[in-house]
C-alpha positions in Angstrom: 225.1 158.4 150.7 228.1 156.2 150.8 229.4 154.4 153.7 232.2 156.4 154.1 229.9 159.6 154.8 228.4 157.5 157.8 232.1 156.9 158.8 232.7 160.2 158.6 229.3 161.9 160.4 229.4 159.3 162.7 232.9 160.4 164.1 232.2 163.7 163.8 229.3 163.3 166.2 231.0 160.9 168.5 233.9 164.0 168.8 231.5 166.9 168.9 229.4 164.6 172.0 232.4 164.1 173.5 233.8 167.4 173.8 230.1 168.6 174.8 229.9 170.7 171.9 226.7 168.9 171.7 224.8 168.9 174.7 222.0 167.0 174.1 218.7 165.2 176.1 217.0 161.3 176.0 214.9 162.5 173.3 217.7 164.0 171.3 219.7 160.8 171.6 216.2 158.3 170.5 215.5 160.8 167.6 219.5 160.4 166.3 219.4 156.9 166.8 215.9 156.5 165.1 216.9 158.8 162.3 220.3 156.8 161.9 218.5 153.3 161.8 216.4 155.0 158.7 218.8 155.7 157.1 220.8 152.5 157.8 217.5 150.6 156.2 217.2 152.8 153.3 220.7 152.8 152.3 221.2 148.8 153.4 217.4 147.3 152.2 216.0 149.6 150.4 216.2 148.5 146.5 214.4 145.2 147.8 211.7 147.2 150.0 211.1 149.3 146.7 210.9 146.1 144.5 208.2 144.0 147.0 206.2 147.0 147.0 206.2 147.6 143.5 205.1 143.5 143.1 202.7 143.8 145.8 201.0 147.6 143.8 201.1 145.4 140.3 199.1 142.4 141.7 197.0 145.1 143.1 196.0 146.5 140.4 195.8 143.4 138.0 193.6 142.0 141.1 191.4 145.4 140.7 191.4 145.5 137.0 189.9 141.9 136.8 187.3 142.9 139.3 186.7 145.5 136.8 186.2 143.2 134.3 184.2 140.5 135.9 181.9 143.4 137.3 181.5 144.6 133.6 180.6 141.2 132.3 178.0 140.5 135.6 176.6 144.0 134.1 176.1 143.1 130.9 174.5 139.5 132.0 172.2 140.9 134.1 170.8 143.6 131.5 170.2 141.0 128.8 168.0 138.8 131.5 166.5 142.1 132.1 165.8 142.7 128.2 164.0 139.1 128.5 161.8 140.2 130.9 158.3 141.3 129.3 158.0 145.1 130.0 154.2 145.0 131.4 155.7 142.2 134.2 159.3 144.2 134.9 157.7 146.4 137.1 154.4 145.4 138.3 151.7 147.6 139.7 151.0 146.0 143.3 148.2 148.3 143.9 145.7 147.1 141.1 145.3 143.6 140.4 144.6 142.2 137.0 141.2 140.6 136.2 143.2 136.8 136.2 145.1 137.7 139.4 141.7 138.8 141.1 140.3 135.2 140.1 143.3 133.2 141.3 143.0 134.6 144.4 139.6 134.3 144.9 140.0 130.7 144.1 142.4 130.6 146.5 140.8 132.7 149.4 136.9 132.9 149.2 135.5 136.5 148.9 135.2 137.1 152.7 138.6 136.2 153.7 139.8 138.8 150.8 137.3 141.6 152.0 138.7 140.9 155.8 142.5 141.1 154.4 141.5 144.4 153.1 139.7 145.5 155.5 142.3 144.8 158.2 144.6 146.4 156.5 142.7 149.7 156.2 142.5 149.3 159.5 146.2 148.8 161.1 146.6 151.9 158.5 143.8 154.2 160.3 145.7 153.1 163.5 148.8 154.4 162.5 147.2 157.7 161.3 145.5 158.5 164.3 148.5 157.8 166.4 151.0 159.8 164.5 148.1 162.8 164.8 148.0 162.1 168.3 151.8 162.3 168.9 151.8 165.2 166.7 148.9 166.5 169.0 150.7 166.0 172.2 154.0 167.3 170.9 152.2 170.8 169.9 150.4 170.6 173.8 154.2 170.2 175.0 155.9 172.6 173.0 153.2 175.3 173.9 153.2 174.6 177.5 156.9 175.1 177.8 156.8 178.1 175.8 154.3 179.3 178.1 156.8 178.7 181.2 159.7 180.0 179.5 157.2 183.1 178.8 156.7 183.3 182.5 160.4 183.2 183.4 161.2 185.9 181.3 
C-alpha cells in the first residue's frame, strides 16, 4: 500500500469515529492500533527484516550443511579404524575366556580367589532370583486377597 492509502483510511476512520458511526470498545481500539503499527513496520522496515532473515536462514544452512559434512567424514574415520580391528577381537565373547586369558588371570589372581569371584557372583545372582520370585509371590498373595474382598463386596 502507498502512503497516501494510510492518509486516506486513516481520515476515513478518524471521520467515521467521530461521527460515531463506529462505536467501538478498548479492545477494538488496541487491535486497530496493533494492526496499524503492522502494517506501519511492514510497509516502513520490511525489505530489511526480509533481507537479515534471509542472511541469518543461509548461514543456517551452510552452518548445517558443514555439520553434514564433518559428520560424514567422522563416519567414514571411524569405519576404517573399525576395518583395522581384527574380527575375532571386535566383538569379544565375555562369557568364555580364551585358554591365554584364563592363564593371565590365574597368574594374576591364584585359583581360589578366581573360584570365590565366581562363586560370589552366582551367588548375588541366586539373591536376585529369589527376591524377584518372592516379590512376584507376594504380589500374586496381594492381588488375590483383594480380589477376594472386592468378591465379598459385590
Amino acid at each position: 500500500m502507498d502512503n497516501k492509502h494510510f492518509l486516506y483510511a486513516f481520515l476515513a476512520f478518524s471521520v467515521l469515529n467521530s461521527k460515531d458511526i463506529i462505536i467501538y470498545n478498548e479492545e477494538t481500539g488496541i487491535a486497530v492500533s496493533f494492526l496499524a503499527f503492522i502494517l506501519f513496520i511492514m510497509n516502513s522496515s520490511g525489505k530489511t527484516t526480509k533481507e537479515s532473515l534471509e542472511e541469518k536462514s543461509t548461514a543456517i544452512l551452510t552452518e548445517l550443511q558443514n555439520s553434514g559434512t564433518e559428520k560424514h567424514k567422522l563416519l567414514h574415520q571411524v569405519l576404517s579404524e573399525h576395518r583395522k580391528v581384527p574380527s575375532n577381537r571386535a566383538f569379544p565373547n565375555f562369557e568364555v575366556f580364551t585358554s591365554d586369558e584364563l592363564h593371565v588371570l590365574q597368574k594374576v589372581l591364584p585359583e581360589q580367589t578366581l573360584i570365590s569371584l565366581f562363586s560370589n557372583q552366582i551367588q548375588q545372582k541366586l539373591k536376585r532370583v529369589l527376591q524377584a520370585q518372592e516379590l512376584y509371590n507376594y504380589n500374586q498373595l496381594l492381588s488375590n486377597h483383594l480380589l477376594g474382598k472386592a468378591y465379598q463386596l459385590i
